[in-house]
N, C-alpha and C positions, 0 to 999 in steps of 0.2 A: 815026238820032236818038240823043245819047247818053242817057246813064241818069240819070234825075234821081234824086238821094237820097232828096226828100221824095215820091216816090212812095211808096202804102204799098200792095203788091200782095197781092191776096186771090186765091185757086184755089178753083174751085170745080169738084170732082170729083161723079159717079157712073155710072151704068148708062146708057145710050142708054134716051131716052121719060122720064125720071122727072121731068123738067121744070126741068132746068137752066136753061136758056138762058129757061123762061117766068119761073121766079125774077129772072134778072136781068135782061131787058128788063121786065119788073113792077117792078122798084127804079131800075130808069134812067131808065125812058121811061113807066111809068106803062100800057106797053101789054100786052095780052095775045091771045096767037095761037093758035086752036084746034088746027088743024092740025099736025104733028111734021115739020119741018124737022130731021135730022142736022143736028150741027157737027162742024166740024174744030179749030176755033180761034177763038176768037171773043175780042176784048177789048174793056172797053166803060171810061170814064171818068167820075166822078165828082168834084167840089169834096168837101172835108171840110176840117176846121180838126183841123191835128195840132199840137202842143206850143207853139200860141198864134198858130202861123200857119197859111196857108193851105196842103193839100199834095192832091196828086189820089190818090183813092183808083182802083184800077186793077184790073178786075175780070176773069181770064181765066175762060173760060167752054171747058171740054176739050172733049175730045171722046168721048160714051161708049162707043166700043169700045176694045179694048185694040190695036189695027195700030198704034199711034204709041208703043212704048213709051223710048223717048228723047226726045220732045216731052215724055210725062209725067214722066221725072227734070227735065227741065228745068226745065218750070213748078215742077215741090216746090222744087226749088233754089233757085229767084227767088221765091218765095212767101212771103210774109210770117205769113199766116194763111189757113185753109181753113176753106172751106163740105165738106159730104159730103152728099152728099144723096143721098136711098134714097126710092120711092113707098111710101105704107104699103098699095099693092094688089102689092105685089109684093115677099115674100119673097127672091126671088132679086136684087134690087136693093141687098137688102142685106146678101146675102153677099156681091155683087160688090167691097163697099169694105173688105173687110178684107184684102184684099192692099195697095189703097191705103193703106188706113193704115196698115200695114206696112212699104211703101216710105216713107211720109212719115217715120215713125220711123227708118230706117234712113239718111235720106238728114240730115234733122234732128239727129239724136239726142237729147237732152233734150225730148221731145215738150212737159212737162209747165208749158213756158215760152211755149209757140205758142199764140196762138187759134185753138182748131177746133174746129164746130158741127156738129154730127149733126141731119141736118133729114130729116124725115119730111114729104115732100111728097104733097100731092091730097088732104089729108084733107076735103074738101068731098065725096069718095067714099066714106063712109065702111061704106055698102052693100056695097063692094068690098075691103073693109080683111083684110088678110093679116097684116099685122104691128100690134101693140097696142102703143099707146103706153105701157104699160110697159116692153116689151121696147126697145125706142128707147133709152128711160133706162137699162135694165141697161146695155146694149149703150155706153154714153155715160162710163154709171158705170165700166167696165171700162177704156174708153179714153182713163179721166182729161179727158172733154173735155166740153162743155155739150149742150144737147140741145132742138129745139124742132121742132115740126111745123107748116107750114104749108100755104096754099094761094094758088097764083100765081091758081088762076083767079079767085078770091072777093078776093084781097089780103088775106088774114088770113094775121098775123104778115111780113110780106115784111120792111117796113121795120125793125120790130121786131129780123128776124133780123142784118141786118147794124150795129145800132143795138149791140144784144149783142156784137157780133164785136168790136167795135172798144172796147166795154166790158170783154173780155177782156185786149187789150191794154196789159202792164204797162209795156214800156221805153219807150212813149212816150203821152201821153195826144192820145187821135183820138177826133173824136169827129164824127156826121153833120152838117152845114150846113142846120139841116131851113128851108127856104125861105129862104136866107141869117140866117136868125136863130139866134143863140145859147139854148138851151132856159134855164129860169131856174134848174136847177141848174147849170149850168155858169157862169151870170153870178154866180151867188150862189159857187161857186169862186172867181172872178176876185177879186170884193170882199172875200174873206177874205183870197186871196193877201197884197196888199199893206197889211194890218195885224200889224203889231206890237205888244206888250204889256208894257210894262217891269214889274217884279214889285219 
């Protein structure tokens, strides 16, 4: 298949369980699965309207153990913007992505030009909560990148999250298709576009 241009691919890294794959089948499919299915590799496709037209946003979903570590250069490589996502019942999920991000940095360079979102998943557990959504923000703040918590199983912040992602995005304006319609700041863009003002 060859490579389409106006593809705009997103990665989304973190720890095996943290709910990768529930985040993005919950923003694709609107589904949610209780049970924890591993990935290997999973991609899933979306419509968006990127820089006036239409381009498919393109969502790989990794795999959370580290055995594929050349899958993972890969994906950073081909990556347009990253999700990270860490559970906030699990501490150790989010130490696991500071190597990630340190590869992404490494492979990147200029991080401070990429969208990437530090998501603090399951917060509907919040009885079980290990990491404070302060620490998320420090942790966000440090890594020059945005920061939001949500929950695949409740759909709070889902759409939101990759709504923001693509709000990150400076060198081309992307933005979601939410039910084929254009949101009314966006229409209300267009209509300024094409005015001019003689002085």
């Amino acid at each position: 298949m060859p490579e389409q241009s106006n593809d705009y691919r997103v990665v989304v890294f973190g720890a095996g369980g943290v709910g990768k794959s529930s985040l993005v089948l919950r923003f694709v499919k609107g589904t949610f699965r209780e049970s924890y299915i591993p990935t290997i590799e999973d991609t899933y496709r979306q419509v968006i309207s990127c820089d006036k037209s239409i381009c498919t946003l393109q969502i790989t979903d990794t795999t959370g153990s580290h055995q594929f570590p050349a899958m993972q250069r890969l994906s950073i490589s081909k990556g347009h913007a990253f999700i990270l996502v860490y559970s906030i019942t699990s501490r150790q999920s989010l130490e696991e992505l500071k190597p990630i991000y340190e590869q992404i940095c490494q492979i990147k360079g200029d991080v401070e030009s990429i969208p990437i979102m530090l998501v603090g998943n399951k917060n509907d557990e919040n009885q079980n909560r290990e990491v404070d959504s302060s620490e998320g923000e420090a942790m966000a703040k440090k890594w020059k990148c945005a920061f939001m918590e949500t929950s695949a199983k409740l759909n709070h912040n889902v759409k939101e999250l990759f709504q923001e992602l693509l709000n990150l995005e400076k060198r081309r304006t992307v933005s979601l298709q939410i039910d084929g319609k254009k949101s009314k700041q966006q229409k209300r863009k267009e209509k300024l576009k094409g005015k001019c003002v003689l002085m």
